[in-house]
C-alpha positions in Angstrom: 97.6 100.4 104.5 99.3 99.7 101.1 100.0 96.4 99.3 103.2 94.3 100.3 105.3 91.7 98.3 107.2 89.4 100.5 109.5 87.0 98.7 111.0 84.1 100.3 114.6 83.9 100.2 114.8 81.1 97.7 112.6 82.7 95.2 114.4 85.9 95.8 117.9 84.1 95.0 116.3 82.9 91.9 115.0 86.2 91.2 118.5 87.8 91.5 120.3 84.9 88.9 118.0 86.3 85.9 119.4 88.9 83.6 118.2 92.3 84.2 115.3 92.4 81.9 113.5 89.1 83.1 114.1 90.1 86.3 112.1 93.8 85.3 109.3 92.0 83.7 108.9 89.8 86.3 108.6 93.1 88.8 106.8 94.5 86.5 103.9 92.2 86.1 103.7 91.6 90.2 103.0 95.5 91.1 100.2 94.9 87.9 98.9 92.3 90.8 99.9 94.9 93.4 97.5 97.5 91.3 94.7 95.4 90.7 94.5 94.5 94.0 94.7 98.1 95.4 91.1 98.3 93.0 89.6 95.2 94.5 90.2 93.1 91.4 92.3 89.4 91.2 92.9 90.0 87.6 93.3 85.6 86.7 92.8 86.6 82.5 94.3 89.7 82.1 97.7 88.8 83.6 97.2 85.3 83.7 96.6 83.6 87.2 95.5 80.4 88.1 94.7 78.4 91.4 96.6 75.6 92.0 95.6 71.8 92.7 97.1 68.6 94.3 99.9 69.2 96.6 99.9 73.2 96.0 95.9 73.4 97.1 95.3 77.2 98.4 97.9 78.6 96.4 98.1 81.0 93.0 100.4 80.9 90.2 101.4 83.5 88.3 102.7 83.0 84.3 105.6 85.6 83.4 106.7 83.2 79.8 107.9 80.0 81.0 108.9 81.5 84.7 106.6 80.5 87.6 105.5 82.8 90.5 103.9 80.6 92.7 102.4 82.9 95.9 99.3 83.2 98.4 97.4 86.5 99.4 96.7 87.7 102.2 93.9 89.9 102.0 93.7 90.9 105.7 96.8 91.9 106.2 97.4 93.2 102.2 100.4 90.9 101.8 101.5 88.8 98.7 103.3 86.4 100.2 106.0 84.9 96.8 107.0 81.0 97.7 108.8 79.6 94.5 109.6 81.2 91.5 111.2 78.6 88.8 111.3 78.0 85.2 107.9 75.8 84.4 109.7 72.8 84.3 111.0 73.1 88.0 108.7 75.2 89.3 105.9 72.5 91.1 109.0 70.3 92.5 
């Protein structure tokens, strides 16, 4: 069973409103996720990933500039599940 990205409608809309080449780097750095994973690795330096505190407890975020990916993994089932992704200012609202 491969890796899965699952983005929630809301972070998908607010995917689709970026020009093209945000919107590549953005896809570009999760299947970098995607391919660490598929080694066994949760790369937090190399592509910069942190868990999250307070209200967000159990959740990841991933840094792309000053865009947000906030998600959860599902190692059992080999899912990323994406909830928010938002400029930095935005994104923890």
């Amino acid at each position: 069973m491969e890796w899965q990205i699952k983005i929630h409608r809301k972070a998908n809309r607010f995917l689709e409103s970026l020009p093209e080449s945000r919107r590549r780097n953005i896809e570009g750095k999760l299947w970098e996720l995607v391919d660490a994973l598929e080694h066994g690795i949760l790369p937090y330096r190399r592509i910069d990933i942190r868990r999250l505190k307070g209200e967000w407890k159990g959740f990841l975020r991933l840094r792309v500039g000053d865009i947000r990916i906030i998600f959860r993994i599902a190692f059992e089932s080999k899912t990323i599940y994406i909830y928010h992704i938002h400029y930095r200012e935005s994104a923890y609202k």
